[in-house]
N, C-alpha and C positions, 0 to 999 in steps of 0.2 A: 228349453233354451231358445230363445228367439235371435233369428239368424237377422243381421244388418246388412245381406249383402243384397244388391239389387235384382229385386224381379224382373223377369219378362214380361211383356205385353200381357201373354193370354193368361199367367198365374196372376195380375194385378187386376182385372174385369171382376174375379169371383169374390175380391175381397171388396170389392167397392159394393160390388150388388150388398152383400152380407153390412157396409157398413150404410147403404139406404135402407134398408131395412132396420136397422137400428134407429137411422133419422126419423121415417114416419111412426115408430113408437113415440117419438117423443118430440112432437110438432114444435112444442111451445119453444126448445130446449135447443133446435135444429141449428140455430144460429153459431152455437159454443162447437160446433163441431164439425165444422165446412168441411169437407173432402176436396181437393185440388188437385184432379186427374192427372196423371202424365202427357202429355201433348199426344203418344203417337193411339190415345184411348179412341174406338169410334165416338166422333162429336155427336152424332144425331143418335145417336142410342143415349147417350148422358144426357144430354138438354133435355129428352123425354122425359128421364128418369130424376135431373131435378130442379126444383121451380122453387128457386130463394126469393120470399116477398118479404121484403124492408121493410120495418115499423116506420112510421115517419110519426114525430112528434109534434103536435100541432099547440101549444099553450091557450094561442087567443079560444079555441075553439072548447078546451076544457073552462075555461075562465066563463065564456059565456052561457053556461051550463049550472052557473054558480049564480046569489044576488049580485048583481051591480048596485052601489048605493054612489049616493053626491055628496061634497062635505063641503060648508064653506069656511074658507079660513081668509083672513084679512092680518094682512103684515100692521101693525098697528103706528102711528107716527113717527115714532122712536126709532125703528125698523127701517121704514123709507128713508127718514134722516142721514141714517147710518151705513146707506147701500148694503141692506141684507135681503132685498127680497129676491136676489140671483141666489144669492147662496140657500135658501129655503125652496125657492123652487125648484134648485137641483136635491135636494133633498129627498124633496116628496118623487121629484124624476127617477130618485135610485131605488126608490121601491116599488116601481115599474105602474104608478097612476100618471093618471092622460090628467090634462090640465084641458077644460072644455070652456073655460071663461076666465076671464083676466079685466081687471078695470081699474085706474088709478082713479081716485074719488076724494071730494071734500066730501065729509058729512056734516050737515045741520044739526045743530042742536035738539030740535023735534027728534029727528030720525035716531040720535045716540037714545036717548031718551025710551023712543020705544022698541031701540035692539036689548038695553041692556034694563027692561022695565022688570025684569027680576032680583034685581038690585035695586032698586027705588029704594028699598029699607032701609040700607045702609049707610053708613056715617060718613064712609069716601066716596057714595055718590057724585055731589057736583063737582068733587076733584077729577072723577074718572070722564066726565061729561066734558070738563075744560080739557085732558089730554085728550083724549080722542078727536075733539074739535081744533087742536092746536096745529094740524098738518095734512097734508095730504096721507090716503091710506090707501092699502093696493088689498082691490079685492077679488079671491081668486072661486073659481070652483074646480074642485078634483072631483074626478071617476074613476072607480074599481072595487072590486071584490074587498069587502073587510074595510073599506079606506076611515070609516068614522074612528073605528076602534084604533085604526093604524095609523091614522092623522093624533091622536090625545096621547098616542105613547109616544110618536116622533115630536109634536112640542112640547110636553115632560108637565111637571108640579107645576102649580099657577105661581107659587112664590120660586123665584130664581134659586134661592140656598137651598131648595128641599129638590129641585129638581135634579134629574141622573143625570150624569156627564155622557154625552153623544147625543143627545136632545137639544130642539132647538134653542128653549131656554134657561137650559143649564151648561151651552157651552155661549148661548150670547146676551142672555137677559143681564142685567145689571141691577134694576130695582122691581120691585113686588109691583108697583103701579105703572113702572114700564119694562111691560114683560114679552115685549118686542111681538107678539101674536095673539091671535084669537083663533080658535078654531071649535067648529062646533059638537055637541057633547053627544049628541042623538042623529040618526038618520032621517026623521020629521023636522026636527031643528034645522038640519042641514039643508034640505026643501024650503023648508018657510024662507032661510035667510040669506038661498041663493036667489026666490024670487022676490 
């Protein structure tokens, strides 16, 4: 039967020694089971007896431990038109990347030409060359762990209808040829197109 009624000083010392002894078996564990002396315990005999070290949790310091990669994404005309490029930059903010360059930009005709010369073959070629050249475009670079992979999911399917709802293109795109971003596919792509 275990009695609830209050110890005395010297019968509460033998149970606290018996319950450090319990703590140093099990260092890792010591946290879950603090002991909180009674006021009239000797102080300098307990502070000997014990030494709580706080974990501190550092994120940036595990993150840098990890690859950093670059991604570049560009709000594409339709995008600036339409004042979205706060709302995608808070976007890619919530998934905790650094924004390390930002630039509103005309592009030349040349320049579309040889971002998108993987597409040269195809039949909406100079369609995509006159939008792209039809406005200003905001061009960004993000930095972080994962970000190429976690930039292509957060702007969604290239065509708006196939894209997932909570992505940027499937809650703001409106057409397949203006699909409000670009962002790049590879982490070398991402290098070449932020320099």
């Amino acid at each position: 039967v275990t009695s609830f009624l209050p110890r005395s000083p010297k019968s509460t010392l033998p149970l606290f020694r018996s319950t450090h002894q319990h703590l140093t078996a099990f260092p890792s564990q010591s946290h879950l089971f603090l002991y909180h002396p009674p006021p009239y315990a000797n102080a300098k005999t307990l502070r000997a007896r014990t030494s709580f070290k706080p974990a501190i949790f550092l994120p940036h310091l595990i993150a840098s431990l990890e690859q950093v990669d670059q991604t570049y994404i560009m709000v594409k005309p339709d995008g600036v038109q339409r004042g979205l490029v706060g709302e995608i930059i808070s976007r890619f903010e919530k998934k905790g990347f650094k924004l390390t360059g930002l630039k509103l930009f005309e592009c030349s005709k040349e320049l579309v030409e040889e971002h998108y010369k993987d597409l040269k073959q195809k039949l909406f070629f100079p369609k995509l060359i006159d939008y792209i050249t039809s406005g200003p475009v905001m061009c960004m670079a993000w930095e972080g762990v994962g970000v190429v992979a976690s930039a292509r999911k957060l702007i969604g399917a290239t065509y708006p209808l196939q894209a997932e709802p909570g992505t940027i293109r499937g809650d703001l795109a409106v057409q397949t040829r203006r699909n409000v971003v670009h962002g790049s596919d590879n982490p070398e792509n991402g290098k070449h197109e932020i320099e």
